[in-house]
C-alpha positions as CSV (number, residue, x, y, z in Angstrom):
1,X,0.0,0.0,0.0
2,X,1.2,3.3,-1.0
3,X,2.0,5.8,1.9
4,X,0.1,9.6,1.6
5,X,2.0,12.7,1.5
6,X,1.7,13.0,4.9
7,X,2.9,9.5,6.1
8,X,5.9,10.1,3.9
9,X,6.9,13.5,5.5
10,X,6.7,12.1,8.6
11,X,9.0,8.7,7.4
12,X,11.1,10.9,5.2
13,X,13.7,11.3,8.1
14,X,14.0,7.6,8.7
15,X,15.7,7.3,5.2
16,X,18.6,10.0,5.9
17,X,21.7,9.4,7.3
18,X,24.3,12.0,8.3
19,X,24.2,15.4,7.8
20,X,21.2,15.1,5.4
21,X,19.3,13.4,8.8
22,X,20.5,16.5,10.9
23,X,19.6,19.2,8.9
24,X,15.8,17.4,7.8
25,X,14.8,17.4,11.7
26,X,16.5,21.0,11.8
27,X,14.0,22.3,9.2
28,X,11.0,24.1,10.1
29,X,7.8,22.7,9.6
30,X,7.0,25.4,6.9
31,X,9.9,23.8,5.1
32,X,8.5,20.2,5.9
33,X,4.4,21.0,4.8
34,X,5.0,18.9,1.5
35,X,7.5,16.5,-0.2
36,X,8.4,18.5,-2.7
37,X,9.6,21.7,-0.2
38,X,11.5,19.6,1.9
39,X,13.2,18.1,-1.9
40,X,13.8,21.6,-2.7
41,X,15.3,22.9,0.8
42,X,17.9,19.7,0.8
43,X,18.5,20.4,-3.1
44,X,19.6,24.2,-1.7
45,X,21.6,23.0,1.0
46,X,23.4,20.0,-0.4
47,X,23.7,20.6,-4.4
48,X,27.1,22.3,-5.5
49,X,27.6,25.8,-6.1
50,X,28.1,26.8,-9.7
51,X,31.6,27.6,-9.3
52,X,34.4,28.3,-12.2
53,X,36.1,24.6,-11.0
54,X,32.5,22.5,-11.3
55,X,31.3,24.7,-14.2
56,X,34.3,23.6,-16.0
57,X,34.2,20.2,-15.2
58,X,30.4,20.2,-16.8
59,X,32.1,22.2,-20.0
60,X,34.0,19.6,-20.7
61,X,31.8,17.0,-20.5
62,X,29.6,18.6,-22.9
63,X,28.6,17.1,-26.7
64,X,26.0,17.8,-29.4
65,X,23.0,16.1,-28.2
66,X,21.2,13.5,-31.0
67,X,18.8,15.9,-33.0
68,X,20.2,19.2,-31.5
69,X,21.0,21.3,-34.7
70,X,24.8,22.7,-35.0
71,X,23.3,26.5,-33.6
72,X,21.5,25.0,-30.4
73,X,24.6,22.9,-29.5
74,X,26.7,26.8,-29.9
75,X,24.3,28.3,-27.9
76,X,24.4,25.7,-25.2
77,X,27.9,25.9,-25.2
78,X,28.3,29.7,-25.3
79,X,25.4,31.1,-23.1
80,X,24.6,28.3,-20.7
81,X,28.1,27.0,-19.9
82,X,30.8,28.6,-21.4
83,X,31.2,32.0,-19.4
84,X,30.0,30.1,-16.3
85,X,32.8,28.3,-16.2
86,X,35.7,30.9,-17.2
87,X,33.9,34.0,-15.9
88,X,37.0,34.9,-14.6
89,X,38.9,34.8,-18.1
90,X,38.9,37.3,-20.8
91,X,36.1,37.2,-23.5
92,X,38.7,36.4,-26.2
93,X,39.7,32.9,-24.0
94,X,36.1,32.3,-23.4
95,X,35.3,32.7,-27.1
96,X,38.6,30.2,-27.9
97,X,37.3,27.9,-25.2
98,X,33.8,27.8,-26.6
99,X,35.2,27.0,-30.1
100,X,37.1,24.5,-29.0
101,X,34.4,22.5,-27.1
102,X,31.8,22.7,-30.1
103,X,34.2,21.4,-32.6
104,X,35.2,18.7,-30.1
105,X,31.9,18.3,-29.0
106,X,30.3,17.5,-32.5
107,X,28.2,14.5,-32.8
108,X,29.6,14.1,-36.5
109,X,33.4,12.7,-35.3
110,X,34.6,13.1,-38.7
111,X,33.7,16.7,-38.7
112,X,35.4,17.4,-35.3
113,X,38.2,15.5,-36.4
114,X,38.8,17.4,-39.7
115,X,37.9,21.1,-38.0
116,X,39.9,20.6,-34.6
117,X,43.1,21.7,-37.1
118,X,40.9,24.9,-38.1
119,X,41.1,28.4,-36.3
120,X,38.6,30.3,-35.4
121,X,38.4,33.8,-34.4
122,X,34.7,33.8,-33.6
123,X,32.1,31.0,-32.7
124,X,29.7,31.7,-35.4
125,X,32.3,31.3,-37.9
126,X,33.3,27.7,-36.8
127,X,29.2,27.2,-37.2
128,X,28.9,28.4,-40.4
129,X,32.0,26.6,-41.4
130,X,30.6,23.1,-40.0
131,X,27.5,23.8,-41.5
132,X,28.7,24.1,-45.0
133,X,30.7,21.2,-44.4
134,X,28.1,19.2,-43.6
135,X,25.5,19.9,-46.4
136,X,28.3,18.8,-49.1
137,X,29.2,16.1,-47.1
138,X,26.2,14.4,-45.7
139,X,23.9,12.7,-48.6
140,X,20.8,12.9,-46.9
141,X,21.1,16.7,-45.7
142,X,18.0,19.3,-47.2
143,X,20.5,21.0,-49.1
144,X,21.8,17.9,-51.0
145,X,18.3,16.8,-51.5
146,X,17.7,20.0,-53.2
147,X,20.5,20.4,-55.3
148,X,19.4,16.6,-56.7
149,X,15.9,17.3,-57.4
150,X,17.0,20.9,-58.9
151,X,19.2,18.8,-61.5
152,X,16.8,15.9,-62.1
153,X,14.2,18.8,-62.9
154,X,16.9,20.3,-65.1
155,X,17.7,16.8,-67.3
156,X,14.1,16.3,-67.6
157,X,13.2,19.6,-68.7
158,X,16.4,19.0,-71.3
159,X,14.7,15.6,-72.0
160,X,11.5,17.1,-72.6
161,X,12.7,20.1,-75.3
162,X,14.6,17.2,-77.2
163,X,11.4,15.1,-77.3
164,X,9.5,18.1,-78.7
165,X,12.1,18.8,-81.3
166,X,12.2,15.3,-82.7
167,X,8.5,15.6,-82.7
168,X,8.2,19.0,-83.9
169,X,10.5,17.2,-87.1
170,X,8.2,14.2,-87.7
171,X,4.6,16.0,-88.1
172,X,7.0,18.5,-90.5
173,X,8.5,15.5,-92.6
174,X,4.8,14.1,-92.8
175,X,3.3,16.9,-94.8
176,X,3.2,17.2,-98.3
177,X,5.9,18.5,-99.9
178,X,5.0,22.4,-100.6
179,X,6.2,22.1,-104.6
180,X,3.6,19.7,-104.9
181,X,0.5,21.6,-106.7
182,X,-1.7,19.3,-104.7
183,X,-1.2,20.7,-101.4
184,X,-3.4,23.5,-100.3
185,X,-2.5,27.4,-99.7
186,X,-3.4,26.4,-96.2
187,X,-1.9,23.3,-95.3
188,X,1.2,25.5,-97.1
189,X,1.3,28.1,-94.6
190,X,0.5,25.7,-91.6
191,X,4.0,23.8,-93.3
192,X,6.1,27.1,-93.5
193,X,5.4,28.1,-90.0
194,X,6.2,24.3,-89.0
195,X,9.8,24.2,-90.6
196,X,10.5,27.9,-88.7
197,X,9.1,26.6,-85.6
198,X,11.5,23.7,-86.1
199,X,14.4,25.7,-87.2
200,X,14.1,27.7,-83.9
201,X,13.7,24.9,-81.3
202,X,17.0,23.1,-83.0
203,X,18.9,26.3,-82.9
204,X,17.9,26.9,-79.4
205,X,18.9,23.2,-78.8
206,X,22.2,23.9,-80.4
207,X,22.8,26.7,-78.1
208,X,21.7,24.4,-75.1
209,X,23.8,22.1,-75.5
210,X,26.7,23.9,-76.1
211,X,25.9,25.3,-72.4
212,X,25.1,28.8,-73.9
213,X,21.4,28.5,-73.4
214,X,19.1,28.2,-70.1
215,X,15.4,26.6,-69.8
């Protein structure tokens, strides 16, 4: 049978040994009216400070997380940690300190390998850098996805204007010849504009493939 809150207060002590079973009976009963108060009063008393020498020991304990994009990770490193634990040192060494532990830090190995011979003057740079680096490296990134479907929209738009050319030529090859004195004034004109339609697209292929033409 689970106890109530107040059975536990009252038991909480049993389970403390020490120092931490001193300073629970010292407490007031304010500080004892619920579980999570007395939690929070032995978390002030007992939990290190944040000095430079613990804040540093977290700091270099510190990696990307998995999922945490490359400017979270920076930020994390920078803001949360980084001048905690050299707040005595000047903002240039903090800044060379905080590079250093995000390249090191970088869930890609390969990446923090390869960057860890690189010098930064600011954080963002080594960001951006490792950014870049990863969207020409990594085949699943956005960017390499887009790039791919930007140049498989590109060869089948190519594919398509040769298709239409080669068409374009057959329905012109299947009319009658215009010196015949059969064919009609019409079906003539509808012939001319045909073969200059024709002429046009193959030039423009021409030029296409030659690289000095765009879609």
């Amino acid at each position: 049978m689970a106890w109530d809150e107040r059975t536990s207060i009252k038991n909480f002590g049993l389970f403390l040994e020490g120092e931490a079973s001193s300073h629970y009976y010292d407490m007031s009963h304010e500080d004892r009216r619920s579980i999570a108060s007395i939690f929070q009063n032995m978390a002030e008393r007992f939990e290190p400070d944040e000095t430079p020498e613990t804040m540093r020991a977290v700091f270099t304990k510190m990696a990307q997380q998995s999922g945490e994009e490359l400017r979270e990770f920076a930020a994390r490193v920078k803001k949360k940690i980084g001048p905690k634990a050299f707040q005595y040192c000047p903002s240039f060494v903090i800044e060379q300190e905080c590079i250093t532990k995000f390249i090191s830090g970088l869930s890609n190995k390969k990446a923090a390998e390869g960057f860890s011979f690189h010098k930064f003057e600011h954080l963002k740079d080594a960001v951006e850098a490792v950014r870049l680096y990863l969207n020409r490296n990594c085949p699943e990134s956005v960017v390499t996805k887009k790039v791919r479907y930007v140049e498989q929209a590109e060869g089948n738009g190519e594919a398509q204007f040769v298709r239409a050319v080669s068409k374009l030529s057959e329905i012109s090859e299947r009319f009658p010849n215009s010196q015949n004195s059969g064919t009609s004034t019409s079906n003539q004109s509808i012939l001319q504009q045909t073969e200059k339609s024709l002429a046009t697209l193959q030039k423009s292929l021409q030029m296409l493939k030659s690289g000095k033409g765009t879609f």
